[in-house]
LOGU-735327 format. One record per residue (C-alpha): x, y negated, z; residue number from 1. Coordinates in pm, 1 decimal. Last residue first. Example, Ala and Ser with C-alpha at 12.3 -4.5 7.8 and 13.67 -1.06 7.14 Angstrom:
% residues 2
[[1367.0; 106.0; 714.0]; 2];
[[1230.0; 450.0; 780.0]; 1];
% end
This chain:
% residues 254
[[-1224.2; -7702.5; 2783.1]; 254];
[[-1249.6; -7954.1; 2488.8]; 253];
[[-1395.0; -7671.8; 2283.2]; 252];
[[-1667.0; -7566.2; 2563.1]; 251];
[[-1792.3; -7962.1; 2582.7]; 250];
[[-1860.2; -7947.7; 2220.5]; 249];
[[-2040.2; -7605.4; 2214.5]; 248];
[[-2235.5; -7785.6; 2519.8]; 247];
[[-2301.0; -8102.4; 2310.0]; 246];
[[-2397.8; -7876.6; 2018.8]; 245];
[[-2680.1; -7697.0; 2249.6]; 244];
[[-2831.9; -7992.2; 2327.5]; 243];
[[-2965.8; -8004.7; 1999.6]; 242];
[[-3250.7; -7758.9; 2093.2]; 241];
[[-3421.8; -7960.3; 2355.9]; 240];
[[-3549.1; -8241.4; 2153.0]; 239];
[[-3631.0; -8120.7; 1840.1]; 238];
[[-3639.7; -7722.0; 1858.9]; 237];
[[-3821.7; -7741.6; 2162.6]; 236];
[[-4025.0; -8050.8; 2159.1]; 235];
[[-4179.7; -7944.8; 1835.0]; 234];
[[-4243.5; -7594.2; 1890.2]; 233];
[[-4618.8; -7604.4; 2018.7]; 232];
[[-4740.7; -7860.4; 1800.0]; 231];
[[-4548.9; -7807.9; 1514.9]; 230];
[[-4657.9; -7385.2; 1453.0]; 229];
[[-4532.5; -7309.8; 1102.8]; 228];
[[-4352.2; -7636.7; 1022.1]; 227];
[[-4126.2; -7570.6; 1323.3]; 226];
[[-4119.9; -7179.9; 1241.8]; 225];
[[-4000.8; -7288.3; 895.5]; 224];
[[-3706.8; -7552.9; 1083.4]; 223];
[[-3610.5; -7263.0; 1286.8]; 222];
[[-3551.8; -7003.8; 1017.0]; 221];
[[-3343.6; -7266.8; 883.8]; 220];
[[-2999.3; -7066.5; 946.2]; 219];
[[-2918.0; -7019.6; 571.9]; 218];
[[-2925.8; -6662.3; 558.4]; 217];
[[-3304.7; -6672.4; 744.8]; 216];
[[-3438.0; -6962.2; 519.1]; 215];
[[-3297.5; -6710.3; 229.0]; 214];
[[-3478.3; -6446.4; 382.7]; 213];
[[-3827.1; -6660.3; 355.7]; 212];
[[-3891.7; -6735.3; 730.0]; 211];
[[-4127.1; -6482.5; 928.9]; 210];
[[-4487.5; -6501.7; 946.7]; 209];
[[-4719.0; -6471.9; 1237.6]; 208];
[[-5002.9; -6164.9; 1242.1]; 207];
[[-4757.8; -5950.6; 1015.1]; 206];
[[-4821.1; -5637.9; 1232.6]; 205];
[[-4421.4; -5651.4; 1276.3]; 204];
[[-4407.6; -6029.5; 1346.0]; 203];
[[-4677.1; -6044.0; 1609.4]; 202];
[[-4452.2; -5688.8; 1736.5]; 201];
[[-4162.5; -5918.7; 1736.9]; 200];
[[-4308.7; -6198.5; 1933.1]; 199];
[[-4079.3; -6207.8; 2225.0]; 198];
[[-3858.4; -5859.9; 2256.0]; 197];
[[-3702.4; -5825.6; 2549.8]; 196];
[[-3603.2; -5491.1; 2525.0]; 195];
[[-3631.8; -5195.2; 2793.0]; 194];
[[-3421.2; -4902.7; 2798.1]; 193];
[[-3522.8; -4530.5; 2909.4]; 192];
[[-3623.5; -4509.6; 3342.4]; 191];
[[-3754.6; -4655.9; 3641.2]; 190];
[[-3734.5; -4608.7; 4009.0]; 189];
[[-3416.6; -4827.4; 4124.8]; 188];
[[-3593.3; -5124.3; 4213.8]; 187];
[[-3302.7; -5339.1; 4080.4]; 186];
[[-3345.2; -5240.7; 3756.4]; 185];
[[-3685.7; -5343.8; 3730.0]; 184];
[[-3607.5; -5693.3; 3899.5]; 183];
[[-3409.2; -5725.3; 3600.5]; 182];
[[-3673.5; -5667.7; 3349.6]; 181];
[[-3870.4; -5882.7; 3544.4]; 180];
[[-3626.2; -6140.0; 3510.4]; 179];
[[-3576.5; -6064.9; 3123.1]; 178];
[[-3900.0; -6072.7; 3032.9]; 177];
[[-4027.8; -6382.7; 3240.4]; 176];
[[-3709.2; -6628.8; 3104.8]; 175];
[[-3814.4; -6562.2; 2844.3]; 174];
[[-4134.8; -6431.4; 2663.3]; 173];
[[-4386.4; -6223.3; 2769.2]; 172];
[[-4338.3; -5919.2; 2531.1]; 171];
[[-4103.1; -5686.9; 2704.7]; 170];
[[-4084.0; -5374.2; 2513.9]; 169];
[[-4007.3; -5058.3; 2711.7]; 168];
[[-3877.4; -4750.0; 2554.1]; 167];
[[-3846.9; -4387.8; 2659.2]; 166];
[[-4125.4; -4452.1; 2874.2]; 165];
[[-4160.6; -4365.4; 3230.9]; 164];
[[-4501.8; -4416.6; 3294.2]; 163];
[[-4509.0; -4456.0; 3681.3]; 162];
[[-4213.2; -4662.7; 3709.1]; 161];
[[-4320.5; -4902.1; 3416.5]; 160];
[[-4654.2; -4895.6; 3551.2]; 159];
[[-4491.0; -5003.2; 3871.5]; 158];
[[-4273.8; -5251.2; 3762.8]; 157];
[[-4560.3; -5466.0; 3595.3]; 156];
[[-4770.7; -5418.3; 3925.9]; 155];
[[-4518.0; -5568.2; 4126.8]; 154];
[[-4484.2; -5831.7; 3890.4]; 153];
[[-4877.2; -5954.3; 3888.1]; 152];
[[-4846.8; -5926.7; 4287.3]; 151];
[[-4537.7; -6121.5; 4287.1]; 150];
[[-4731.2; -6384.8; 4065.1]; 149];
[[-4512.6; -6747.3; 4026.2]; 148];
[[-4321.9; -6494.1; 3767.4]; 147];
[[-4603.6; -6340.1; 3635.2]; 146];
[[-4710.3; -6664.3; 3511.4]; 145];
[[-4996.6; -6548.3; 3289.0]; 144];
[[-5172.8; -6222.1; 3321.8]; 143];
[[-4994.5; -5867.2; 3280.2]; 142];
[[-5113.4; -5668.9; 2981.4]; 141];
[[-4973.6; -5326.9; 3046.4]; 140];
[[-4984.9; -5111.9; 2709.7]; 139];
[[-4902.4; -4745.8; 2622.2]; 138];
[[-4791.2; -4633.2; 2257.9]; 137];
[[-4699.4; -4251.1; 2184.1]; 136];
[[-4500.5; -4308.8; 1855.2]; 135];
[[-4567.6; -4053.7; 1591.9]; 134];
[[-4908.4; -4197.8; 1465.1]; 133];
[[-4720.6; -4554.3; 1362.4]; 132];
[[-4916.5; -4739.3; 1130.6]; 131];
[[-5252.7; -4608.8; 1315.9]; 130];
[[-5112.4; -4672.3; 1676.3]; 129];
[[-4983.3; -5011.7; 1627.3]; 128];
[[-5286.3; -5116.2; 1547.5]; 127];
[[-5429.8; -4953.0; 1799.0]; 126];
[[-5223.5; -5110.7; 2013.7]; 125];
[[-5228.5; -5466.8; 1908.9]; 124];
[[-5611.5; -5480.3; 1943.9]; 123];
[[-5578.9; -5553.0; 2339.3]; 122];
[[-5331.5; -5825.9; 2314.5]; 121];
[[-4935.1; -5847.5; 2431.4]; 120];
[[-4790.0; -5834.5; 2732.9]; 119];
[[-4601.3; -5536.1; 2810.2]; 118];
[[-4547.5; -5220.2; 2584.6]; 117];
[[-4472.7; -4901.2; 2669.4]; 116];
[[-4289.8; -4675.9; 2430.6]; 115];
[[-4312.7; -4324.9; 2449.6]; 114];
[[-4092.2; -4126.1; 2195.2]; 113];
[[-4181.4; -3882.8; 1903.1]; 112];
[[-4122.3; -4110.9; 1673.7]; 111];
[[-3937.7; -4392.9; 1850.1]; 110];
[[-3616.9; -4395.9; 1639.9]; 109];
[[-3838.0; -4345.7; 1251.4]; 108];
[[-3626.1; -4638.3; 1071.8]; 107];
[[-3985.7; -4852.0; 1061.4]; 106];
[[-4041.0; -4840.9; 1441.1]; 105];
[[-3670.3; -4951.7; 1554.4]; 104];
[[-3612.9; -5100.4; 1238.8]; 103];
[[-3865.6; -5385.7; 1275.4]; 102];
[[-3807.5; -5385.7; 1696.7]; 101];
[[-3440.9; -5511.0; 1566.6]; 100];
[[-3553.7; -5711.5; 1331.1]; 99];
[[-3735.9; -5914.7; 1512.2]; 98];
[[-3496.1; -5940.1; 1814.7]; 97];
[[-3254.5; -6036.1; 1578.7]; 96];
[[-2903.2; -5904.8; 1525.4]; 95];
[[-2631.4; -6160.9; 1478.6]; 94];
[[-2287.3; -6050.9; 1434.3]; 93];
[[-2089.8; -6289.7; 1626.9]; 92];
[[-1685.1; -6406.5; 1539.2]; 91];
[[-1541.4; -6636.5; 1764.1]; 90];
[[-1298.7; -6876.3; 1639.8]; 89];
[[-1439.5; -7206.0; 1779.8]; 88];
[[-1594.7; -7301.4; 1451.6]; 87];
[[-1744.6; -6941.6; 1431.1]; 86];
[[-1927.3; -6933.7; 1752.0]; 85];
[[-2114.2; -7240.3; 1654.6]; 84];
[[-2225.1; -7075.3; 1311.8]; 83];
[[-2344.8; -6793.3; 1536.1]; 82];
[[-2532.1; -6982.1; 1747.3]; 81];
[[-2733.5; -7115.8; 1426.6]; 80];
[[-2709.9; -6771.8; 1322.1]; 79];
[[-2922.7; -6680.2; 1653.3]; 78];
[[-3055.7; -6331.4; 1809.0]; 77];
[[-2688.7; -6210.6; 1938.1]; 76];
[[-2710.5; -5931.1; 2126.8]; 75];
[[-2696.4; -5933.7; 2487.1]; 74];
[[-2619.6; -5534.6; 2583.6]; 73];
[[-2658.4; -5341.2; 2883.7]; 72];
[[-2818.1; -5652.0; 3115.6]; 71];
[[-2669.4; -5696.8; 3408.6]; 70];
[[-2522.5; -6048.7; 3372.2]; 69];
[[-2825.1; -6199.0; 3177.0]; 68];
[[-3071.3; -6112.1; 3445.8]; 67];
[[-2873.0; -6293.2; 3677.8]; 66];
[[-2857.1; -6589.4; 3491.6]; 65];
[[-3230.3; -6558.7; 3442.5]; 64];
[[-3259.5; -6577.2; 3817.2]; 63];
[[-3071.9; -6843.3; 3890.2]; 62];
[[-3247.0; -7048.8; 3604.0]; 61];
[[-3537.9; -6967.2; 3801.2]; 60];
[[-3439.5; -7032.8; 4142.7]; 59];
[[-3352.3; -7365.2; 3952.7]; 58];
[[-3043.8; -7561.6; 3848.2]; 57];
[[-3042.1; -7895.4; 3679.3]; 56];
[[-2932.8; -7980.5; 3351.7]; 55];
[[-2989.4; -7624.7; 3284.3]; 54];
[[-2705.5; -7367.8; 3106.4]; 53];
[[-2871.8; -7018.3; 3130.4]; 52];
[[-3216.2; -7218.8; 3003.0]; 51];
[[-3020.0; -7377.1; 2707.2]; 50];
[[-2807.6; -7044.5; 2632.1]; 49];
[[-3208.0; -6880.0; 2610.8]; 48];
[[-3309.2; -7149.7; 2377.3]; 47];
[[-3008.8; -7112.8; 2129.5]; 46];
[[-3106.8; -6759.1; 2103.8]; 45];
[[-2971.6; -6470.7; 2322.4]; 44];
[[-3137.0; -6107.9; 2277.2]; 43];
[[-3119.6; -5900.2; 2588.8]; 42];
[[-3131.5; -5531.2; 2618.6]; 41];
[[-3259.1; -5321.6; 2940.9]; 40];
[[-3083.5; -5059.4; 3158.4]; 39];
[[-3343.8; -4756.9; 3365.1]; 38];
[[-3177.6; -4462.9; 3523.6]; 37];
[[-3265.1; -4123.6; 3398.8]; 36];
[[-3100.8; -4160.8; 3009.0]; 35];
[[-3239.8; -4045.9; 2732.7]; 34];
[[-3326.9; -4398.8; 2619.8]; 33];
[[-2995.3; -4540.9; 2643.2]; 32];
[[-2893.2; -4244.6; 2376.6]; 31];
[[-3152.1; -4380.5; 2149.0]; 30];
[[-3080.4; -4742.3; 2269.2]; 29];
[[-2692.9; -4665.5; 2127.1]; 28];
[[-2794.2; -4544.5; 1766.3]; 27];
[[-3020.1; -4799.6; 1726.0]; 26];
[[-2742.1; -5073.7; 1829.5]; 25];
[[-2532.4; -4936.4; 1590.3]; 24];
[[-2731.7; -4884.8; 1312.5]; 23];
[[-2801.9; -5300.3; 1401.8]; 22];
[[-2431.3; -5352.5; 1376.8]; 21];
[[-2260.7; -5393.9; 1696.5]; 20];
[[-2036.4; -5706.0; 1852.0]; 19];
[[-2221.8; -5711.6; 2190.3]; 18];
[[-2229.9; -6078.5; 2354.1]; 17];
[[-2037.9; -6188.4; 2648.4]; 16];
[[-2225.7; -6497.5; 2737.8]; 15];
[[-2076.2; -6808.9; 2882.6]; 14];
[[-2093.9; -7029.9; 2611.7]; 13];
[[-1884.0; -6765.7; 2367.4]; 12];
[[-1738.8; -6435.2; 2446.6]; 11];
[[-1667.4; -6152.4; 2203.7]; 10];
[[-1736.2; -5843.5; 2359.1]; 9];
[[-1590.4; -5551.0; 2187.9]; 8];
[[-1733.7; -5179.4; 2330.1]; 7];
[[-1617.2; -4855.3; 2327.7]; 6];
[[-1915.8; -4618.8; 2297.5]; 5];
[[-2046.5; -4341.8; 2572.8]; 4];
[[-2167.3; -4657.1; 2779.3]; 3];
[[-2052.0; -4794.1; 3158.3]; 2];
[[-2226.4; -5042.4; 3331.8]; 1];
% end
């Protein structure tokens, strides 16, 4: 899809990522945002490469590799990928999908913008609302599984459709954002940007806590959210996760 700004895609494990600055990146979604036609932002982590590269293909996996190639920009969410990069000679700037929606609200981008929100709680709104008065903030809380649901994604295109939202942050986690996000698109109807987004706005109301900075600098922001929440994370950055250096390995012998 064509943008106002030249771009430089660096590409590394299949994924041409955007090399932009996060100024940069606000600066482009407010112009995104203005714009008739609906495009949506993705924000690859080691876990998302992992799902785009499966051991054995799915309609799923199929379908978030779709997503992937039409999404406006795929900005890099990982230092731990960017590391990687670096040893074959590809240079990533990361910006975070945490920081990103951080800025976004803090830097004053969506005052006076809509922003719908999907997923999410019911007290995270007004929340949201009293921090941020000069954001108008609008909520669909799809149930679980949306993507086993057609109904339940149906319905999640259509209030997108009918609000029309400068800005719409996906917060159901991958691969579920980014598909419906794509299936979005595809409908034709909607418009602004959408972001997949995770638990940003957990992060941003401070209800989970981010790494210390230097944890962050260092690449360990994994290992804190590891001791943060073991039970749930423990298989992913443990067993999956380490996959990803054999397929950095298999790239450099190619």
């Amino acid at each position: 899809m064509p943008t106002d700004i030249a771009r430089i895609r660096p590409r590394f494990l299949g994924i041409d990522f955007d090399a932009l600055s996060y100024g940069e990146v606000g600066d482009e979604l407010d112009r995104l945002a203005r714009r008739d036609t609906f495009t949506y932002v993705v924000t690859p982590n080691v876990d998302h490469v992992l799902m785009l590269h499966p051991k054995s293909p799915t309609n799923a996996s199929l379908a978030f590799q779709q997503a992937y190639a039409a999404a406006e920009m795929r900005l890099c969410d990982s230092r731990i990928l960017q590391r990687l990069a670096r040893l074959h000679g590809v240079t990533l700037d990361v910006v975070t999908g945490s920081d990103l929606t951080a800025h976004l609200f803090q830097n004053g981008h969506l005052n006076g913008r809509k922003v719908a929100i999907i997923g999410g709680n019911v007290a995270m709104v007004p929340e949201l609302r009293e921090r941020f008065p000069a954001i108008e903030i609008v909520q669909h809380r799809p149930p679980m599984g949306v993507l086993g649901n057609d109904r339940a994604s149906a319905k999640i295109i259509h209030f997108i459709e009918q609000e029309r939202a400068h800005y719409v942050l996906f917060a159901i986690g991958a691969p579920q954002s980014e598909i419906i996000a794509h299936r979005c698109l595809l409908a034709g109807k909607a418009a602004g940007v959408g972001l997949c987004i995770g638990a940003s706005i957990e992060f941003l109301l401070d209800r989970k806590r981010r790494a210390p900075r230097w944890m962050q600098n260092l690449g360990l922001e994994w290992a804190f959210r590891l001791l943060s929440e073991p039970r749930r994370l423990w298989r992913r950055y443990l067993v999956t996760g380490p996959r990803i250096f054999l397929l950095a390995y298999r790239q450099r012998q190619t």
